[in-house]
Structures are given as C-alpha cells and as structure tokens.
C-alpha positions in Angstrom: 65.7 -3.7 9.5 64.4 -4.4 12.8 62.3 -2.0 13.5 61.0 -2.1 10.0 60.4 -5.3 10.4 58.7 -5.0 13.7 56.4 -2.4 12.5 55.0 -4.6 9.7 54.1 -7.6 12.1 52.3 -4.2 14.0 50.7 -3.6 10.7 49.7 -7.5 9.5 48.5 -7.9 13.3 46.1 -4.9 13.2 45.1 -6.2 9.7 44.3 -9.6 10.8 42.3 -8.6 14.1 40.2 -6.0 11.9 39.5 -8.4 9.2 38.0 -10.7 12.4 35.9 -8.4 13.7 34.8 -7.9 10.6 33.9 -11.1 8.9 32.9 -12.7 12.4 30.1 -14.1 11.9 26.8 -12.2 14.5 23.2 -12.7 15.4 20.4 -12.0 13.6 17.1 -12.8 14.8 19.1 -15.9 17.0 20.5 -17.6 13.5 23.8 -16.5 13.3 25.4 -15.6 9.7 27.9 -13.9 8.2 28.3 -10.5 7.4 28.1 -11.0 3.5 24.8 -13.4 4.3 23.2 -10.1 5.9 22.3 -8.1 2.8 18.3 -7.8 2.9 16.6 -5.2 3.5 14.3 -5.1 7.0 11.0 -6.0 5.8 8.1 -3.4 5.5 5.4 -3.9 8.5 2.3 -4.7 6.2 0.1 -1.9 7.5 -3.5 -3.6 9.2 -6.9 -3.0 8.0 -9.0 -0.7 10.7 -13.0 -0.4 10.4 -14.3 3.1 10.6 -17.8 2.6 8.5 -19.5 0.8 6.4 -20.2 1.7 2.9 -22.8 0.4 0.9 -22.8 0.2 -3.2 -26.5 0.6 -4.2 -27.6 -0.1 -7.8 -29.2 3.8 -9.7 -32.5 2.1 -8.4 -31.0 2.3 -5.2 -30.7 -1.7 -4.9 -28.3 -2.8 -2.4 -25.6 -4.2 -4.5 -23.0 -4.7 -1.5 -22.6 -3.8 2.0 -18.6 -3.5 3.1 -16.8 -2.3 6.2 -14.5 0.8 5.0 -11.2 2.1 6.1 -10.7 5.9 5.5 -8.4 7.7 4.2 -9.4 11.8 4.8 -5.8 13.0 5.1 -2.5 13.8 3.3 -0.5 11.2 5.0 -3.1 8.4 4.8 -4.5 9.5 1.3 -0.7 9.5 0.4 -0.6 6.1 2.2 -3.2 4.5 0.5 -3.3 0.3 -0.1 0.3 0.7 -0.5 2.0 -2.7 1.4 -1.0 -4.4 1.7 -0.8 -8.1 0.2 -4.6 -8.8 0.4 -7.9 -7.4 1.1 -11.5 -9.5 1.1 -14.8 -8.5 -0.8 -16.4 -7.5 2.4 -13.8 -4.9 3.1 -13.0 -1.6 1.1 -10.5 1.7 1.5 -13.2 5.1 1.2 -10.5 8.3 0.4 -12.2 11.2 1.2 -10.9 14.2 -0.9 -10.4 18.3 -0.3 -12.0 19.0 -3.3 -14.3 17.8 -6.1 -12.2 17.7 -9.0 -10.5 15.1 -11.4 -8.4 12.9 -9.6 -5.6 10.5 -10.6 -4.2 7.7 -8.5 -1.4 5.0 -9.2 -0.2 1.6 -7.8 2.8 2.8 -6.7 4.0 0.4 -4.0 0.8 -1.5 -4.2 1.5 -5.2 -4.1 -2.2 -6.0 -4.8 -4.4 -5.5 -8.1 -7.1 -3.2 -7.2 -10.6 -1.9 -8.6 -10.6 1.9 -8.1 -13.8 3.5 -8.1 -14.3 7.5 -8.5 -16.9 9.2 -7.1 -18.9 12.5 -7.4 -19.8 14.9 -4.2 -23.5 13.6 -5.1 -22.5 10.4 -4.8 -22.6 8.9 -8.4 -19.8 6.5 -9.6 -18.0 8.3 -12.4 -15.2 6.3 -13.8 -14.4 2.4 -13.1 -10.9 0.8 -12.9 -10.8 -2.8 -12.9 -8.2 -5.2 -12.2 -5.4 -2.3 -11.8 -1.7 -3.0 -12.4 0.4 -3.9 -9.0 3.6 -1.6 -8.6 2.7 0.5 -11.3 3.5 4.2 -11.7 1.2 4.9 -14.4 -1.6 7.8 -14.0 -4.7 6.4 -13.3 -7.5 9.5 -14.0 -10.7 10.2 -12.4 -11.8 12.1 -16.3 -14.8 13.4 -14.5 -14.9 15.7 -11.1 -14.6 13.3 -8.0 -14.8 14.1 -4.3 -14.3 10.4 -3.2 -12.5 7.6 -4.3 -13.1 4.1 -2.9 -10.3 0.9 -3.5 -11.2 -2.8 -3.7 -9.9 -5.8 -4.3 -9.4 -6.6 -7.9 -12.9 -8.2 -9.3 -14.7 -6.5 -6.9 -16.7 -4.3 -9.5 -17.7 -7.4 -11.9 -18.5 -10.3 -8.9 -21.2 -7.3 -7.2 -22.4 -5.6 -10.6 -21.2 -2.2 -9.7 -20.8 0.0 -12.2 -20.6 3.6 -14.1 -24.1 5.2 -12.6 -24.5 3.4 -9.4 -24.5 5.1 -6.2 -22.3 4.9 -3.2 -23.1 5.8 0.6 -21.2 5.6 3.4 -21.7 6.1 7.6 -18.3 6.1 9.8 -18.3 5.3 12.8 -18.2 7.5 15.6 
C-alpha cells in the first residue's frame, strides 16, 4: 500500500507541476496572457509600395489621361506576389506586371484585401479588356479574352474617375 501510495503522490505531483508550466501565464509583446488567450495567428507584414517608373495612360488621341508612379512586377515570385496583402493603394500610384509572353491572361484576387481595376494590355500597347471594381479575396478567374503582354493593377475606381478605357494607350519608363 505504501509504496502504491507513494507512487501516486509521484504521479499527482508531476501532474500538477506540468499542468503549471503549462497554463502559466507568459509574455507576449510585454502583455502577459495565458496560454488559451494566445491563439492568433502572427500578422502578415503588409508588403510596401516601391517606385520603379512611371506610367502614363494616354487617351487613342494620345491625350494624357493620367500620369502614375508604377511598381513592377517582371518575375514569377513578384508576378505571383502581386497586390496580395496590401490594404490600400492611391490614384497616383499603380502595380505594371510585365509578362513572358503575349497571350491571354487570367488573374484573381486571391489574398487581395483590396478591390482593384485590372487593366490588360497588348505588346503594342493598347488596353484590351477592363475590370472594374474587382472582388477582394476572391478566387474567381479573371480573363484577359484577348492576347496581353502587360497587365497593370489600380485602385478600384481608377478606370471611371480618369476615363480610361477599352482602346486607350498605355506607356511606361522605369527607372534605372
């Protein structure tokens, strides 16, 4: 009996000093909470915008409808990267992807917290097709129709408060 008895205090000891280390309560950013408080997930870094052009859109008359500084996206990763995180993005700013080939495209919102205008372009630089107002966080195909060797993302409304549309031009200049 003893040494049954013994070997359960053993046993309801270790028990008791595991359950403590476990439900102690630990810092987090200097607020201290409790292990079942610490269930989100670390937050995603919001990727930055960086300026490597300017693109202009110009009007088939070759009007200058809008001047914007351009990020660019001209490889896998960042093509693949996109505006995905991103909770905002001004008029006077705009993502160029540059393409391998001139052919239909399709993009999504996948991971895009933001409602977008997508813009496809030809290798001549004609706008082909016009998204407006895309759907945040959506995985739904959104097709080029036409052969497009650029594509260029905007902030939502972009495409109605300049006038840009199907037919209008788009040229660009990065920076060195």
């Amino acid at each position: 009996m003893k040494g049954s008895m013994k070997r359960n205090i053993i046993i309801a000891a270790i028990v008791l000093v595991a359950a403590a280390v476990l439900l102690k309560p630990y810092v987090v950013d200097r607020k201290i909470v409790s292990a079942s408080e610490n269930t989100a997930k670390p937050k995603e870094v919001e990727p930055q915008f960086k300026m490597e052009g300017t693109l202009a859109f110009l009007s088939s008359q070759k009007d200058t409808l809008k001047l914007v500084e351009m990020e660019v996206a001209d490889n896998d990763e960042e093509r693949t990267q996109g505006m995905m995180f991103r909770s905002s993005m001004s008029y006077d700013r705009a993502m160029l992807f540059i393409m391998e080939y001139e052919t239909q495209q399709s993009f999504w919102m996948h991971n895009t917290k933001m409602s977008l205008d997508i813009i496809y372009v030809d290798g001549q630089g004609q706008i082909v097709t016009i998204y407006k107002h895309t759907q945040p966080y959506s995985d739904s195909p959104i097709p080029s129709f036409k052969r497009a060797k650029y594509v260029v993302e905007t902030a939502a409304g972009f495409c109605d408060k300049f006038g840009v549309k199907e037919g209008d031009i788009v040229s660009f200049s990065q920076a060195n």
